[in-house]
BAFI-3210 file (N, C-alpha, C; in Angstrom, 3 decimals, decimal comma, padded with zeros to 6 digits):
// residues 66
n [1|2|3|4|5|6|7|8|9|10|11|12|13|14|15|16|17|18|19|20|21|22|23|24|25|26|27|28|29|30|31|32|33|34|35|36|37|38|39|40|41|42|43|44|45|46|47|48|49|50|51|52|53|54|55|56|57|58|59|60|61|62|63|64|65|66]
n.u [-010,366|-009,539|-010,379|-010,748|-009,218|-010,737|-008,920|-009,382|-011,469|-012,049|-013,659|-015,197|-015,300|-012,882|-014,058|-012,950|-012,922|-011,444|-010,627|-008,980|-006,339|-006,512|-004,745|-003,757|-003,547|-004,337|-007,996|-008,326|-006,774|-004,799|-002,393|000,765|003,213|004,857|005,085|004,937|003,272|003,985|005,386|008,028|009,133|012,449|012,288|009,681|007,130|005,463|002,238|002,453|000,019|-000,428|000,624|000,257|000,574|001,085|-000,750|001,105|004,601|006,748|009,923|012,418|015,200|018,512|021,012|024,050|026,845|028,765]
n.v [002,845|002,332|003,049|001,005|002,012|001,288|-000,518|-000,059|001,265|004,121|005,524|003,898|001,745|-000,480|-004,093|-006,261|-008,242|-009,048|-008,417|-006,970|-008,476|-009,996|-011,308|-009,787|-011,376|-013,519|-013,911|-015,896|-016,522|-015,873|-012,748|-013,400|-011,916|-011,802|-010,328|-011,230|-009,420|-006,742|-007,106|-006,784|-004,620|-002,664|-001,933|-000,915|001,435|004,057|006,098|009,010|010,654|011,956|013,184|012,482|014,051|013,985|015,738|016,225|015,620|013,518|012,969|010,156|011,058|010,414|009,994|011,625|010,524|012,066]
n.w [017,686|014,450|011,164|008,636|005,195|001,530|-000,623|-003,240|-003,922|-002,771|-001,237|000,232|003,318|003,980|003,810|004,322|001,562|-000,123|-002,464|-003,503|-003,257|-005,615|-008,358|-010,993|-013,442|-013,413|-012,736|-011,023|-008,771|-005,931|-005,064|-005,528|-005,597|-008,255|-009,833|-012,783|-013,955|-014,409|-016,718|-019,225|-018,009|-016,445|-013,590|-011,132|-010,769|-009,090|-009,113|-006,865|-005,362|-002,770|000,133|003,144|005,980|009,654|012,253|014,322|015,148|015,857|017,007|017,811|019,946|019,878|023,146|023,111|024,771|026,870]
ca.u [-010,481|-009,282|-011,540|-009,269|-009,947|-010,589|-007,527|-009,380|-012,296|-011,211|-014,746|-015,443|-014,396|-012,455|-014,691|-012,228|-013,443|-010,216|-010,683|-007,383|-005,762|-006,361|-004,021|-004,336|-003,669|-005,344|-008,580|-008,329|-005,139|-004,557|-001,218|001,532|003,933|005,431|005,660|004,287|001,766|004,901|006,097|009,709|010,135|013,535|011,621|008,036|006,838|003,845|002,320|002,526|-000,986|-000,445|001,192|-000,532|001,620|-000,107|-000,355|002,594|005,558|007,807|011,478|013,260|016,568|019,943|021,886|025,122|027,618|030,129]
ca.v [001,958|003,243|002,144|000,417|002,350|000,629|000,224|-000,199|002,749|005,097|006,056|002,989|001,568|-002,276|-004,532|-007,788|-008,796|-009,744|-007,981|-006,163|-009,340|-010,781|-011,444|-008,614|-011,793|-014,770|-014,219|-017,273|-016,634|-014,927|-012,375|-013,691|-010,897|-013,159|-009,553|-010,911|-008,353|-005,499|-007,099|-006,698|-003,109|-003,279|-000,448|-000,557|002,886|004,599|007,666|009,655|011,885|013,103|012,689|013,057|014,416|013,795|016,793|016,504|014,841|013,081|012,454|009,941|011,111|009,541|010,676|011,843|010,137|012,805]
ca.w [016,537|012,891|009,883|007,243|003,880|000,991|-001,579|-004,653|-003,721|-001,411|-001,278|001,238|004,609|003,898|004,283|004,317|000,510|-000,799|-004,228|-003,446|-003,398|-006,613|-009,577|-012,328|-014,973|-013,408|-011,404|-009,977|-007,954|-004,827|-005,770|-005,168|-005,775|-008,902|-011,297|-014,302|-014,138|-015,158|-017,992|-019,064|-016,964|-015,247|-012,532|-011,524|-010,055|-008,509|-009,064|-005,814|-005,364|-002,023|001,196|004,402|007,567|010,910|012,797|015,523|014,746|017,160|016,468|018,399|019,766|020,863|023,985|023,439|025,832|026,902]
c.u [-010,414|-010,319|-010,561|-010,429|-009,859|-009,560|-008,154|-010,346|-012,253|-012,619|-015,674|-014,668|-014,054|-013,703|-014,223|-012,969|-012,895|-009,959|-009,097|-006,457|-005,589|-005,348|-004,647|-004,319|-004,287|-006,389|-008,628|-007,482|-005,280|-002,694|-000,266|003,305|005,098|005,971|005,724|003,603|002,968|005,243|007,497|010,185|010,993|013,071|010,131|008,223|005,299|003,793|002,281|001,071|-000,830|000,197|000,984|000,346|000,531|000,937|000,780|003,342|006,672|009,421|012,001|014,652|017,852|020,733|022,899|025,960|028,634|030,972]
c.v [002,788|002,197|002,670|001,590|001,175|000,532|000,293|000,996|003,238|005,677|005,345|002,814|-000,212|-003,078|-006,583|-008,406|-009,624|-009,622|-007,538|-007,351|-010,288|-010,614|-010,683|-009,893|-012,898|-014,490|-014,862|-017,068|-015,671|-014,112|-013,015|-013,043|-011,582|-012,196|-009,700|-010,160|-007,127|-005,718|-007,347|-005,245|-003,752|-002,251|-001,226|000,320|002,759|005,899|008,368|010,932|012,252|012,819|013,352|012,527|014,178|014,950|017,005|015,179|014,692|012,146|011,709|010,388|010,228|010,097|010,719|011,187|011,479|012,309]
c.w [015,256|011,937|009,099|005,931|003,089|-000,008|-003,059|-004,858|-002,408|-000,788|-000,130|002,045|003,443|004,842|004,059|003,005|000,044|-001,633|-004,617|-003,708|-004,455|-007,401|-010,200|-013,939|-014,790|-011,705|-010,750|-009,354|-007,335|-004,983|-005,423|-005,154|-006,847|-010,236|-012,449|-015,172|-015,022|-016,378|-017,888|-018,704|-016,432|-014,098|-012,542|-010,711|-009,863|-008,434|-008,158|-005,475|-004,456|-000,799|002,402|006,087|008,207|011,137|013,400|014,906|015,679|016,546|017,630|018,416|020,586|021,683|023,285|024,440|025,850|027,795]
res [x|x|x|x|x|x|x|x|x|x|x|x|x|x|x|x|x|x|x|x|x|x|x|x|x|x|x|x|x|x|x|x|x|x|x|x|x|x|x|x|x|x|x|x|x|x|x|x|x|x|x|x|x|x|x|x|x|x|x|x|x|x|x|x|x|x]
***
């Protein structure tokens, strides 16, 4: 069993709240991925802090037919 982190404090396990899920412009609303929140960006981005390899890494491969 994995324990969900939390997305808004990383500092906790998820504890199914639903905070993550709100609207950034109307609390009342569950998101709806509707991008009002950006504005007029033609892009939205994310800042990248770190990127965590798991130890072993398994590549699927494809036979060859000869």
């Amino acid at each position: 069993m994995t324990i969900k982190e939390c997305l808004l404090d990383n500092s906790k396990e998820c504890n199914d709240c639903g905070e993550c899920e709100i609207c950034d412009l109307d609390p009342n609303k569950i998101c709806d991925n509707c991008c009002r929140c950006l504005g007029d960006a033609d892009y939205s981005a994310i800042k990248v802090e770190k990127i965590i390899m798991p130890e072993k890494i398994l590549f699927k491969r494809k036979k060859i037919k000869k």
